[in-house]
Legacy VTK file of the C-alpha trace (Angstrom):
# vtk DataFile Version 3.0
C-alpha trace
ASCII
DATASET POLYDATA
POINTS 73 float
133.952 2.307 271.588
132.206 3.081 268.109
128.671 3.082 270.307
130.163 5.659 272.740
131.510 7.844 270.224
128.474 7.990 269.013
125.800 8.481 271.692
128.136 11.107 273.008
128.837 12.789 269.870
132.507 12.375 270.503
135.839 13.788 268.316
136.058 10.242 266.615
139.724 10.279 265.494
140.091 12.675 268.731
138.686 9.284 271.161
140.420 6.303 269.310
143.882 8.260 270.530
142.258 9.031 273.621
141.440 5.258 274.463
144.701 4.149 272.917
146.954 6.043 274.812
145.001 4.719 277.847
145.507 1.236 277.040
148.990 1.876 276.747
149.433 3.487 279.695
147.452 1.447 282.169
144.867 4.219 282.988
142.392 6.690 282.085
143.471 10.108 282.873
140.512 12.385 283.644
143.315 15.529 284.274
144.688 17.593 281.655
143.715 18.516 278.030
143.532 15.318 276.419
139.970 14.385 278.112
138.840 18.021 277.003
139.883 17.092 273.350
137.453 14.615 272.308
134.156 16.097 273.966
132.351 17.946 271.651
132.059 21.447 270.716
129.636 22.969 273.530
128.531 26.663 274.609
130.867 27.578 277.723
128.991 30.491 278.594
125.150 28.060 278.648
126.506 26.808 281.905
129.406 25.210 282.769
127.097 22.905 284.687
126.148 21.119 281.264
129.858 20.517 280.572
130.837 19.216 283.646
127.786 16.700 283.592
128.928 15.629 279.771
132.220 14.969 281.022
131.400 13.039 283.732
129.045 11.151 281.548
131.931 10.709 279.217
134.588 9.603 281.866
132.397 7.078 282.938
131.726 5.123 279.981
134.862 5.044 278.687
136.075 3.684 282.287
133.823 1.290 282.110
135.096 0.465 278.265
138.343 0.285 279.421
137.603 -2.109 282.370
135.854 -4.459 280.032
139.155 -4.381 277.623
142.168 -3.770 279.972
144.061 -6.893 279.864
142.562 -8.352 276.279
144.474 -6.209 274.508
LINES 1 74
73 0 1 2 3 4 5 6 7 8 9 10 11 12 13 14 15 16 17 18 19 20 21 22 23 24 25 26 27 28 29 30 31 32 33 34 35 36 37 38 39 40 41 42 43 44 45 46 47 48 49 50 51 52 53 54 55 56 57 58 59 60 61 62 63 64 65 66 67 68 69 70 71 72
């Protein structure tokens, strides 16, 4: 998780919750606010293109974390 924070210049604190409340809820949820929370600060009016892309980036890592982990913890 430390690696992805990291490469993806996440909200640290922000992406611990994040990944937490996943865990504890059996899911990642890709809807809502709390995804939007721990990507980092970026330009909305560069092209929302370059958002979207980050967050996809982002959503699939941490799935992939979280498929690793589910069930260990």
């Amino acid at each position: 998780l430390e690696t992805i924070i990291k490469d993806e210049k996440l909200k640290h604190d922000e992406a611990q919750k994040f990944i937490e409340n996943s865990f504890r809820d059996g899911e990642i949820k890709t809807t809502g606010t709390d995804l939007d929370k721990i990507l980092p600060p970026m330009s909305r009016f560069s092209g929302g293109s370059n958002r979207a892309l980050k967050k996809q980036t982002v959503i699939d890592k941490l799935k992939s974390f979280f498929e690793k982990y589910f069930g260990l913890i």
